[in-house]
N, C-alpha and C positions, 0 to 999 in steps of 0.2 A: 542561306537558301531562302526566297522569296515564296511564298505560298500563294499557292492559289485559292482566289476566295468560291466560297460557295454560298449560294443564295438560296433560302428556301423561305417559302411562304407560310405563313401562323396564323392564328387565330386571335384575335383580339378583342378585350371588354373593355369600353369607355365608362370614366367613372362617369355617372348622373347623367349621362347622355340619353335621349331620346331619341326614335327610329325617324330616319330620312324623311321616309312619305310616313309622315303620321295621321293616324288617323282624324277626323276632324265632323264636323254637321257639312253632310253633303248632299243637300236637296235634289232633285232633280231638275235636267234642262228642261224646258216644255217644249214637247214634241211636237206641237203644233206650228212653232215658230221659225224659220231659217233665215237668219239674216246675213248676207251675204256681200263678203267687202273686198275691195280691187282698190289699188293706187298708183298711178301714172310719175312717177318723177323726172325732173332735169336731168341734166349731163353732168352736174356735181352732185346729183341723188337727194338730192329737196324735194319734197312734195309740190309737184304742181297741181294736181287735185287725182280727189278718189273718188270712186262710184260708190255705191250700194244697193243692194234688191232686197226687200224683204217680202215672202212667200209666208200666205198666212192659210192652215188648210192646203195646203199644193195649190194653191194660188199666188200672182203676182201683184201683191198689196201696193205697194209704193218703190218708186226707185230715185234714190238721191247723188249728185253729183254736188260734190264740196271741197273748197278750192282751199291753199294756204294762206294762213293770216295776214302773212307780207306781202299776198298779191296785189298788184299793182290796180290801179283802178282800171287804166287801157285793158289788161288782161282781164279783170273780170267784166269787163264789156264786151268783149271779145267772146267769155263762156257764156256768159248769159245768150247773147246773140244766138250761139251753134244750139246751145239748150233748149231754145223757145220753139223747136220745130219736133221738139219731143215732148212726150208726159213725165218730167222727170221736176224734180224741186232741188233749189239749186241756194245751197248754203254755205256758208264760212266752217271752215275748219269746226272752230270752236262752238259755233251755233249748233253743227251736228253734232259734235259729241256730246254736248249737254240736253242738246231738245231729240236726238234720237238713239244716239248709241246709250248710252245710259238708259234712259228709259225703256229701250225694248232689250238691249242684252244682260244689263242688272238687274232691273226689277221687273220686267217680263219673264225672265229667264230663258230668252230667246237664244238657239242655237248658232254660236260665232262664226259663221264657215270662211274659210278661205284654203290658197293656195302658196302657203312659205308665210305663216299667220305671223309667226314676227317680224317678219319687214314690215310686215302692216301695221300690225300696232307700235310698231320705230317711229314710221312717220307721224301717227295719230297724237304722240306722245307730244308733252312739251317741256317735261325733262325726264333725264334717268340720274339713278343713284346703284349702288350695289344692295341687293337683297339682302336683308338683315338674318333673315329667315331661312336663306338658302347663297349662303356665300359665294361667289361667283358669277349669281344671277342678276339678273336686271331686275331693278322696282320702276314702271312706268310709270308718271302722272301724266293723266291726259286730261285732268279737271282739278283744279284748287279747290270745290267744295268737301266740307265734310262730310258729306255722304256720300260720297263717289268714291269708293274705295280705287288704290293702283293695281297697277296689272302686274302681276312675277310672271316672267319668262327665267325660265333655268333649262338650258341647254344637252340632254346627254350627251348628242353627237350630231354631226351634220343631218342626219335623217330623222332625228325626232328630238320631243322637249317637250317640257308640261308647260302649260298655261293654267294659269288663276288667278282670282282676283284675291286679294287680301283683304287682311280684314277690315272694314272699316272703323274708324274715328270712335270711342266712346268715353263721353262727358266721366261717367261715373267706371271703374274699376269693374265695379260689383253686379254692371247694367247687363243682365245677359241679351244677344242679339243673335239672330239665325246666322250664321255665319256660310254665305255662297259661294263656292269654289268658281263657277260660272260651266257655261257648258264649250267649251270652244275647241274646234274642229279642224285641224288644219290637215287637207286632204294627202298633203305628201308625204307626212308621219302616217296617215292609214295605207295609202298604197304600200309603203315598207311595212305595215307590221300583217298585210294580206297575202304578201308572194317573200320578203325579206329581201328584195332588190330597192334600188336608190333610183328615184324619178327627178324626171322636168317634167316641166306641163305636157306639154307634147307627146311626152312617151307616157305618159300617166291616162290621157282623153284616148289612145291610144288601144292601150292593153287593156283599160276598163271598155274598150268599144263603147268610148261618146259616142252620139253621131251629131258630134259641133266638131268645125273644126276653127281652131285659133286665128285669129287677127292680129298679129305679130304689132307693137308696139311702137312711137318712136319715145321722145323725148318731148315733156314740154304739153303744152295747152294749143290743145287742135282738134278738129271737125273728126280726120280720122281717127285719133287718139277717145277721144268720147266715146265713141261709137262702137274701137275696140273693145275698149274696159268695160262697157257695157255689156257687149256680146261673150267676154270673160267671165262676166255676173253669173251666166247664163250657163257658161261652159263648167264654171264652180261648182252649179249647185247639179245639174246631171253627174256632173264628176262624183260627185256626193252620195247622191242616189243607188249610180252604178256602184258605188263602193260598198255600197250599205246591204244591196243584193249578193254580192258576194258573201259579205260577212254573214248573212242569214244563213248560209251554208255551214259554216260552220257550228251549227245547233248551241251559241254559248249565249249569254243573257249581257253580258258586259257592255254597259253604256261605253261608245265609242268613245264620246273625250277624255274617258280613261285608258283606251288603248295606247302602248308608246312604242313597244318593238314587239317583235315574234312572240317573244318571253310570256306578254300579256297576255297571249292564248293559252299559251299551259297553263298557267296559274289559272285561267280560266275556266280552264276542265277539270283543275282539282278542286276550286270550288264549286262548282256543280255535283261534283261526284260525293262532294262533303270529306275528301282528306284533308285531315289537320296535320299544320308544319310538325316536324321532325322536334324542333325549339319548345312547342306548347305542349305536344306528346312526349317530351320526356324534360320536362327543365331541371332536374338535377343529375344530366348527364354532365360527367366529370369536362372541365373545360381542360384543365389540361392535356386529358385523353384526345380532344377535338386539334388543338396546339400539335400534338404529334401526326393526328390522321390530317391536316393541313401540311403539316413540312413532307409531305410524301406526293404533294399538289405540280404533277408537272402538264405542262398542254400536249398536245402530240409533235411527233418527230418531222422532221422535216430535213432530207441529205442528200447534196450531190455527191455521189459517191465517185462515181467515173466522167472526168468533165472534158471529155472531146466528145465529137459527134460518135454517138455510137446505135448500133440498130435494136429497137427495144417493140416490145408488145406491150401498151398501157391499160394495166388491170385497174378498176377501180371494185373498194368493198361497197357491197350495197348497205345502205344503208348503216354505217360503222354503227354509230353512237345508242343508235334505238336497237339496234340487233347485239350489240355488248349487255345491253339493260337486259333483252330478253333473256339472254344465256346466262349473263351470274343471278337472275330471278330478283331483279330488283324491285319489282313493283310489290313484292311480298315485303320491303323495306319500306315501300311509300305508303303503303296501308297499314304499316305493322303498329297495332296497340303502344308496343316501346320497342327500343333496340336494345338489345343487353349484348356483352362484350364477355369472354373469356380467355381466360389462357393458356396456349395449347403449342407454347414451345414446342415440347419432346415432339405431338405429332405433325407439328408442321414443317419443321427439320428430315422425319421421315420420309412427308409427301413430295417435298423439293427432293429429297434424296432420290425417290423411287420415279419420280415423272418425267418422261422420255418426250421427245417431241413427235413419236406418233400417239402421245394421251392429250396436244392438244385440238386435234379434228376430233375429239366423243365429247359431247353436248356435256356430259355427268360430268367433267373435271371440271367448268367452267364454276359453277357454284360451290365447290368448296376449296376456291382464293380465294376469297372473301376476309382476309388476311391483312393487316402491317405488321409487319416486322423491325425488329431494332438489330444491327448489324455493324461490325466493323468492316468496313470496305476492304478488299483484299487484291485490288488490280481489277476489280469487278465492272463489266462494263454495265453503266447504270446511269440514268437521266440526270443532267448535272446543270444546274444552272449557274454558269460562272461568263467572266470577260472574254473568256478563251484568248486574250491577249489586243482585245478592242476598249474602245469605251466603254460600249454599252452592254452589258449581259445577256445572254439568247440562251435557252435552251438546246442541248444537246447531247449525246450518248458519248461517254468518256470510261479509260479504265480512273478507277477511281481510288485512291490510300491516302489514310490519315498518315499525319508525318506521327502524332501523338497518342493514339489508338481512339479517337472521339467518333463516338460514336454516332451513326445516323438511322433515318428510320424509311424503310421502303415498303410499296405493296407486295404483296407478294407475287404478281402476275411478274412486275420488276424482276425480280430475284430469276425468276422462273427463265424470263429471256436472256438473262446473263449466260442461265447456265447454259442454255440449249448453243450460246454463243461460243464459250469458252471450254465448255464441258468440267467445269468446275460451278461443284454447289457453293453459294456463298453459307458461312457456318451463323446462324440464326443464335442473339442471345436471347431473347426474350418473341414473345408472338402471340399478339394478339387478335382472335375470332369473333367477327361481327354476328348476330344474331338475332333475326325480327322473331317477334315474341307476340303469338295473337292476332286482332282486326280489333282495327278501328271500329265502334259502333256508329251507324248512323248513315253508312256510305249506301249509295243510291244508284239504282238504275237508271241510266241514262240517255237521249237519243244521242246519235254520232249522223257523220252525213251520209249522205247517198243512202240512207235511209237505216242503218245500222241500228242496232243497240248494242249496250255496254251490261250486262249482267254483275250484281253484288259480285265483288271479288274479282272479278274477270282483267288478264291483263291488257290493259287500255292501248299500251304502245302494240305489243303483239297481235291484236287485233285489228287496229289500223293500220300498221306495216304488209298483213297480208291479205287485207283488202285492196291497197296499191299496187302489192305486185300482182295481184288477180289484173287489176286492170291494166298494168302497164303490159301485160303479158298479150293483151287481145287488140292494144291499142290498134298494130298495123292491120288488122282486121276491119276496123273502123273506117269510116267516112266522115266529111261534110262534118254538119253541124254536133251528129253525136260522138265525132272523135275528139272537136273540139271542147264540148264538155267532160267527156272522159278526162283527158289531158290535164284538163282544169280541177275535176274531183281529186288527182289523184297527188299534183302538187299542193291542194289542201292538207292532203292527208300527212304527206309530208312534213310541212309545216307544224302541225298539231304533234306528230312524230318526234322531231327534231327538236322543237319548243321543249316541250313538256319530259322529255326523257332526259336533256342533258343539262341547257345554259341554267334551268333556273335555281338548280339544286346546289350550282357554286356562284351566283349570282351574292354579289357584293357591292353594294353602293358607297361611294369614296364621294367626299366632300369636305372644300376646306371650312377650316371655323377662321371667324376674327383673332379668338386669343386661343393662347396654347390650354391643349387640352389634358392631362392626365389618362392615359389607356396604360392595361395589363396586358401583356405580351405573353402567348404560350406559343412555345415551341421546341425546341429539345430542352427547356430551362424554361422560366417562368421570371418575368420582371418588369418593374414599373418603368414608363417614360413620360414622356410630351411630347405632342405632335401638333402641328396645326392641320393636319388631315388627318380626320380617319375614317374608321372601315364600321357599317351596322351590316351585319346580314340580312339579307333579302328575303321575302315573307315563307319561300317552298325553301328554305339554305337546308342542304342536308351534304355534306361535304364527302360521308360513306358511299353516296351513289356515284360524286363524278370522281373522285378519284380510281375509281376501279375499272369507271368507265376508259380516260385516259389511257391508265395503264394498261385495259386488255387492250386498247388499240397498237399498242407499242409492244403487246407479246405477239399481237400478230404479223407485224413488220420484221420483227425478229424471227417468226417462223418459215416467213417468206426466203428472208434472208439465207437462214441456216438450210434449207432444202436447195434454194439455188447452189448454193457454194457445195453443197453435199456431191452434186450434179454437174457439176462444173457449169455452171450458167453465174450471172453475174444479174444484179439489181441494178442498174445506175444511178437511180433518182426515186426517192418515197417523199409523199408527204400524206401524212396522217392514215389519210385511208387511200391511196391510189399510189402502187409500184409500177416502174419502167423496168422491164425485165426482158432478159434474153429471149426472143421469139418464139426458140423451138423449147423452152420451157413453160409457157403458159400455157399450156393445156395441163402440165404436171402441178402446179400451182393450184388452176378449175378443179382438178380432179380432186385433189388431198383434201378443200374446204368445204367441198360440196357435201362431204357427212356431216361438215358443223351447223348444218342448218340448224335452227329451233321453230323454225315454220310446218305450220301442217301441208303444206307442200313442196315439193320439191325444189327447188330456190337456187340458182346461181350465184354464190356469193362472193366472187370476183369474177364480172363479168368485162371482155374488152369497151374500151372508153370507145364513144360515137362524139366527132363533131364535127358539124353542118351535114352532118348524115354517113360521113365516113368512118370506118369503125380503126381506129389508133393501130393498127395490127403491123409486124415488119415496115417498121416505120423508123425516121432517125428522131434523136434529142439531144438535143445541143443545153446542157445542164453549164452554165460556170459558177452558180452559187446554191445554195438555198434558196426556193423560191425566188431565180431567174433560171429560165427554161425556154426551150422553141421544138415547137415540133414542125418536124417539115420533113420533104422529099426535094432531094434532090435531081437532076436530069440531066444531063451535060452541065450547061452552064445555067439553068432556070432551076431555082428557090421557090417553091411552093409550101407556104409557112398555113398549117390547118390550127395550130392554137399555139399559144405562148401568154405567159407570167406578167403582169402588170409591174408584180411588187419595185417598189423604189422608182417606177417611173408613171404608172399611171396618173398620174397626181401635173405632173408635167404639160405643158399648155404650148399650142404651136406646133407639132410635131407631129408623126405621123408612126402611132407604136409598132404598126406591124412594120414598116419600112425600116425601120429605125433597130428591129430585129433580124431585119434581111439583111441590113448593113454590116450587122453584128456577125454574122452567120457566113458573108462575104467575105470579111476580114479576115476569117480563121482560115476560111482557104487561100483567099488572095492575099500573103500580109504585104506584098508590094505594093497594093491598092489603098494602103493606110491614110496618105497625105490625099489623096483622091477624096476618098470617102470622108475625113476629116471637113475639108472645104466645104462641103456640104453643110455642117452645122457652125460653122465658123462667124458667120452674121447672124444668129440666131440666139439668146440668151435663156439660158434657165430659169424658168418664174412658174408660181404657180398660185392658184385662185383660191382663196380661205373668207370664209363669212366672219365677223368678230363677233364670236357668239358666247364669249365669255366677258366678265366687264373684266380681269385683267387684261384679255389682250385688248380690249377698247380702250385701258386707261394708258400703252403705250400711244395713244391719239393726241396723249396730254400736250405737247407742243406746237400741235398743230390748232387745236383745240382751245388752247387760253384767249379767255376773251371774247369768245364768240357765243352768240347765242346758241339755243341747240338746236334753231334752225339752222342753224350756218355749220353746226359741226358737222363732222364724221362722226355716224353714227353706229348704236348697234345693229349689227345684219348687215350691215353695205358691206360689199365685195370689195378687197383689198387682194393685190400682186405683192407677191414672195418670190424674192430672190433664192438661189443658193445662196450661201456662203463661200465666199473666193478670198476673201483678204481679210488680214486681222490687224487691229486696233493696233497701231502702231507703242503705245502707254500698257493699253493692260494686256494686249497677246490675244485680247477673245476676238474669234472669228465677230465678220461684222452682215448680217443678215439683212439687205436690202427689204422694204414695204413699204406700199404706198394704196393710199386709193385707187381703187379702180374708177377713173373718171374717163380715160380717151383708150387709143387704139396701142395695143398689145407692144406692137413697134417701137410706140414712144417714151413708154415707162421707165426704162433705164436711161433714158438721156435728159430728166427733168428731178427733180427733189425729190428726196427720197427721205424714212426714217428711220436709224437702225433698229430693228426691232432687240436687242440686246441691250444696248444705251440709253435710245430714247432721243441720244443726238440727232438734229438737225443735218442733212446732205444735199449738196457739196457746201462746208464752209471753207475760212480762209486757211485751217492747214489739211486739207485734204484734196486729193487728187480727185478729177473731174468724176460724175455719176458713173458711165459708162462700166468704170474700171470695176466698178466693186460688184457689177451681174457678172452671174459667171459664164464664161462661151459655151453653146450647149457641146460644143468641139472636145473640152477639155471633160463635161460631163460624157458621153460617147465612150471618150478614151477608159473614165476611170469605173463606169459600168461594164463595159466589155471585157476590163483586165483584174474586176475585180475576184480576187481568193482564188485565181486563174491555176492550172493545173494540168500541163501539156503528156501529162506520164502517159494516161491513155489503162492506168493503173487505177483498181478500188481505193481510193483512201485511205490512209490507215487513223484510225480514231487516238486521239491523244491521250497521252496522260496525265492527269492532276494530280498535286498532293498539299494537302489541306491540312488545315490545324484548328484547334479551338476557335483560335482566336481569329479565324478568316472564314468562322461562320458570318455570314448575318442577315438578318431579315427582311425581307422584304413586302410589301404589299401588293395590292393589284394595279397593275397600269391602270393609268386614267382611259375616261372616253374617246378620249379627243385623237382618236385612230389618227385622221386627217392630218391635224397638226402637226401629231409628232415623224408623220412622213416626212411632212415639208422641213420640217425644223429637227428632226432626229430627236430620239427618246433623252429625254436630258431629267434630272432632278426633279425639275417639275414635271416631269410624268408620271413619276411612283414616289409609294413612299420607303422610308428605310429606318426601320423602327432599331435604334440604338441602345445598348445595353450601358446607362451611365457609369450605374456602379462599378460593373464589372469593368467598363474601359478604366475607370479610376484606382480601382485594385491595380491595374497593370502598369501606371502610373506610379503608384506608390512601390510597387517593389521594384522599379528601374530606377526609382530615384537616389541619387547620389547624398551623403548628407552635404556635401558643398552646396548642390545644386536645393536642398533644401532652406540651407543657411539663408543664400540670394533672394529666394521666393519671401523672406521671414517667417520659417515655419520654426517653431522652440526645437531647440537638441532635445528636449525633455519627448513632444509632440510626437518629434520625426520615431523617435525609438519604439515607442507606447505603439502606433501603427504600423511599423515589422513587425513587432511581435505578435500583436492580432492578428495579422496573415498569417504568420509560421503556422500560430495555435490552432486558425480557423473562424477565429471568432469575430462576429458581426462588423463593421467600420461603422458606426455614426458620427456621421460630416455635417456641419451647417453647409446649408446649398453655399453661403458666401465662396466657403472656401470649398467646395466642389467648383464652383465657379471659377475660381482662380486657377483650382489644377487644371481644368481644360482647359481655358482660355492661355495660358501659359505656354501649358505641352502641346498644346496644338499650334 
């Protein structure tokens, strides 16, 4: 019998390793300066020249337009020409960089503004290498002098990255020199880390209410094109401004070119307020005890339960994640002097014993789960991250038994929703109780917006949660201009909410190294490996807040659950915090949660979902997966689609998602309209748009790339199309993943050269069938969305069962950043990591081994026997890695 694996998350120490963003001499930018940069490229994405402004005082000092080095002479007669009827100075590439970007953004320390700032400094650049410093990142040189330090771009995600200059050149080891990070500003990373949405310029000049509006681009060296970039200049630095007035709302002190996501604002507010990390407030907290309160780390649930159209009322929780914080009393963990831990088996065996699911609407049960527990699984339904019979691992709700009796470790809110599920306690061997102990000294009173204060001790989140619903409560009351700043205070507050209560506390940074690294592995066991990725915890890591956090989310879905079913009503569809629920039960739902407030007023804590102003109520949902959904009304024969699910298709380029939903939604009633509806997407190909914002995916450029200057290459940041995968490699079986530059029109990308991004080969050569073949019809995507995990019963689901053994534990890390990617290209290897137990696979080696099958390897009859007996006895194996080396490499 095959087991099922199961994946759980740990804690890890690298030997001699240093933190990510380490700290370093970090001057400040001078506020006085903004220099402001734009670049106009070709139709193969060359620099054909870039603007500049620099604002000295809120002044318009100088504005520079500077062309590329290979420009031809006719083309710079040509700019100069269109330039001479402006006050502008008109330079060579490299004239500017050395007589003006250097000297006002290095040693001025003038502020780098732009809009998508690495494309700009791609172009400015006259080569890249891989960051030494920050593996995966780019090192820019855009000056051969030694004192012009390069620029590191390192990407987290398509919506933001750090910029900095390195260190510069020094003669002597011993020479110490200020060492200038730079101040650089890229406006699209601030508008994500001010609202936590994804911009273009457009929608960015937009929501900050510029009042410029854009001069759309072409390609190339022209009158109009000057004129634009230049009016860009312009639209930059308001962009800037307006960005910068918002962020003043936020009362936090943080120089903006340190901001990168949402994350940055909580950390924000806990430095202001003077909380110190969890890590510095207790550093000889036991790590293996961390190793277990991480393997108990799951995200929230996410389940079609019923996947035909069915008629549902969509509750969403307000505020889930900051209003869990409130209720288990976590902010008494965020200030607590230390955390101490105890063991409280006997009484936490009792309290699961004795808790009903009407003890969890009373606010008082909430703070004493504060609990893990170590448990044998017993058919227990319980968060389980395994393949469920795919590739890729997902989290999901399973009944759960070891074949072995190996044991696992869960929160207790976990534990808690099994039973209210199954009406069996799981029997608890060991349990241990988190406990904050004191205050921090030192912590401070502090402003908040819309004019607040925060008092010593006072919970931060709780106080800002119900200053938002004060106002979201009065909004329809409002008007005009002061509704729209209500609106706007009150998504602040959110932000600040949501920041600072959840992501930063399991916030983890993953980065590869050059060479393999040695890290110690805690998790149900404790062991050494090698990785070429690993994991430093993030400056707020406190891993007791979000796991609890998670989990009450998942006891609350669970209780959702077990009242419906109690009632005969049915859930269809949950993710995280918002259930699709039988109609004439959501008021029975309202009712039950509305005691669980922890607000000083009265609070609706699942209130019905509104959108475009309709309120979700006796409404249908069309659920066929996990996060794929449609919400609509039907009418005779018209489809009236008010929301629907991106996942696995937003990413997709050409198409039309809500149509392409309605299609979906046609289908299920007209399935004779199949080939109909099919024809539709039949000329059409699946592709989709990725920046190369890591230098491995840049270095799959490699064959395109040999030879060329790095003017002429494909660079980092240009826009490249991604195929699906439709065909595999006739030699190795691996799917073959179309990409190419984005240089012409959408249409034409699959019927010219392509490169597999898996191989690296060249397409079409002479043994492969022509381009076309290998994009896949969006016809055949349609078909395999639509019918995917398909489910016609019209029945709840019935959740599966696993069963697990030792040996089909294993570890896992945090997904990478690169969200994007791994849509277009699916979660692969190179997404996570998977921390591997040598030894132990090697013990399991050694006692399968056969003495024949040892004879063959040349291991001594003397050898072979000396290492059974160790095992029988127990006692330790020392291996020279040679011959660790050979057993895996052999048995594997």
């Amino acid at each position: 019998m095959s087991l099922d694996s199961v994946y759980l998350r740990c804690y890890t120490s690298t030997h001699g390793s240093k933190s990510y963003f380490e700290p370093g001499i970090d001057p400040k930018a001078n506020s006085s300066i903004d220099f402001v940069l734009d670049v106009c490229v070709n139709k193969d994405r060359k620099l054909a020249f870039g603007t500049c402004g620099i604002w000295i005082d809120g002044k318009l000092f100088k504005t520079f337009v500077f062309y590329a080095d290979d420009t031809n002479e006719s083309e710079i007669t040509q700019l100069r020409k269109v330039c001479s009827d402006y006050p502008v100075v008109v330079l060579s590439k490299k004239e500017f960089v050395e007589n003006v970007f250097f000297p006002y953004v290095f040693r001025a320390r003038a502020k780098c503004i732009g809009f998508e700032l690495p494309f700009v400094l791609s172009r400015l650049a006259t080569e890249v290498t891989e960051s030494r410093r920050f593996p995966n990142g780019f090192s820019f040189t855009l000056s051969h002098r030694a004192k012009h330090p390069h620029i590191v771009v390192k990407s987290i995600d398509s919506k933001s990255q750090f910029i900095q200059f390195n260190k510069t050149f020094r003669k002597k080891k011993s020479q110490k020199i200020t060492y200038y990070r730079g101040g650089f500003i890229d406006c699209k990373t601030i508008a994500f880390v001010l609202t936590n949405d994804k911009y273009d310029l457009d929608s960015a000049l937009t929501d900050f209410e510029c009042p410029i509006k854009l001069k759309s681009k072409k390609y190339g060296i022209s009158e109009h094109n000057i004129k634009a970039s230049i009016n860009n200049l312009i639209a930059y630095r308001i962009l800037y401004k307006q960005q910068m007035k918002r962020y003043e709302m936020f009362c936090i002190p943080k120089q903006e070119h340190n901001l990168l996501s949402p994350a940055s604002i909580g950390k924000a507010y806990l430095e202001k307020i003077g909380i110190k990390p969890f890590l510095e407030q207790n550093p000889q907290f036991s790590k293996e005890l961390l190793g277990y309160v991480m393997s108990t780390y799951y995200g929230g649930i996410v389940e079609a339960r019923i996947r035909v159209p069915t008629l549902v009322t969509n509750l969403d929780f307000a505020s889930m994640y900051p209003t869990l914080f409130v209720l288990f009393g976590m902010y008494g963990f965020l200030i607590a002097e230390k955390i101490d831990h105890q063991t409280t088996t006997q009484q936490t065996q009792e309290f699961l014993d004795r808790i009903t699911i009407q003890s969890i609407n009373k606010p008082e049960s909430w703070p004493q789960m504060i609990t893990i527990c170590k448990i044998v699984p017993d058919g227990d339904v319980l968060p389980v991250r395994s393949t469920y019979g795919k590739a890729i691992a997902s989290i999901a709700l399973a009944h759960l038994t070891p074949k072995d009796g190996t044991v696992l470790w869960y929160t207790l809110p976990d534990l808690i929703a099994s039973k209210i599920r199954t009406g069996k306690a799981p029997k608890i061997l060991e349990a241990i109780t988190f406990v904050p102990i004191g205050v921090q000294r030192g912590l401070r009173e502090i402003s908040l917006p819309n004019g607040m204060t925060l008092a010593k001790g006072q919970d931060l989140i709780k106080k800002i949660i119900e200053e938002r619903f004060r106002i979201k409560d009065k909004l329809d009351k409002l008007e005009g201009n002061e509704k729209k700043q209500a609106e706007l205070i009150q998504k602040i507050l959110k932000i600040i909410a949501n920041s600072t209560s959840y992501g930063i506390s399991v916030q983890i940074n993953t980065r590869k190294t050059m060479l393999p690294k040695k890290v110690t592995v805690y998790g149900l066991d404790k062991f050494d490996t090698q990785t070429y990725k690993i994991e430093n915890a993030g400056p707020f890591f406190n891993p007791i807040i979000s796991i609890f956090l998670t989990a009450g989310s998942r006891l609350i879905l669970a209780t959702v659950e077990t009242i419906l079913e109690q009632n005969n009503g049915y859930m269809a569809y949950c993710d995280t915090d918002a259930v699709f629920v039988s109609p004439q039960h959501a008021k029975l739902i309202q009712e039950f949660f509305r005691k669980l407030s922890p607000y000083s007023e009265n609070t609706e804590l699942f209130k019905v979902q509104k959108e475009n102003g309709k309120e979700l109520e006796n409404i249908l949902v069309y659920a066929i997966s996990p996060k794929r959904y449609a919400i609509y009304e039907k009418k005779s024969n018209k489809i009236t689609i008010y929301k629907y699910s991106n996942h696995a298709l937003g990413h997709l380029l050409g198409i039309d998602h809500e149509e392409f939903w309605r299609d979906i939604i046609l289908l299920h009633y007209n399935p004779e309209k199949e080939q109909e509806i099919l024809a539709k997407y039949e000329t059409k190909y699946a592709m989709s748009e990725l920046a190369t914002t890591s230098y491995d995916f840049f270095r799959r450029f490699g064959v395109l790339n040999e030879g060329k200057s790095y003017a002429e290459m494909i660079k980092p940041y240009d826009s490249v199309l991604i195929g699906n995968a439709y065909r595999k490699d006739r030699k190795t079986g691996v799917p073959i993943v179309p990409f190419v530059a984005k240089n012409g029109e959408l249409d034409e990308a699959p019927f010219g050269e392509f490169i597999d991004y898996k191989s690296g080969v060249l397409y079409p050569n002479s043994n492969s069938l022509d381009s076309q073949n290998y994009w896949k019809p969006m016809s055949i995507v349609f078909s395999d969305y639509s019918k995917y995990d398909k489910n016609d019963s019209g029945n709840a689901l019935k959740r599966k069962h696993l069963v697990f053994g030792k040996e089909s534990v294993k570890y896992v890390g945090k997904e990478i950043n690169e969200l994007e990617a791994s849509t277009v290209f699916g979660v692969t290897d190179e997404n996570s990591i998977e921390y591997e137990n040598q030894d132990a696979k090697i013990h399991r080696i050694i006692e399968n081994l056969t003495e024949e099958r040892a004879r063959k390897l040349g291991i001594p009859r003397r050898t072979y026997f000396d290492w059974k007996k160790k095992l029988r006895d127990g006692t330790v194996l020392k291996l020279k890695d040679v011959i660790k080396t050979r057993l895996l490499d052999v048995m594997n």
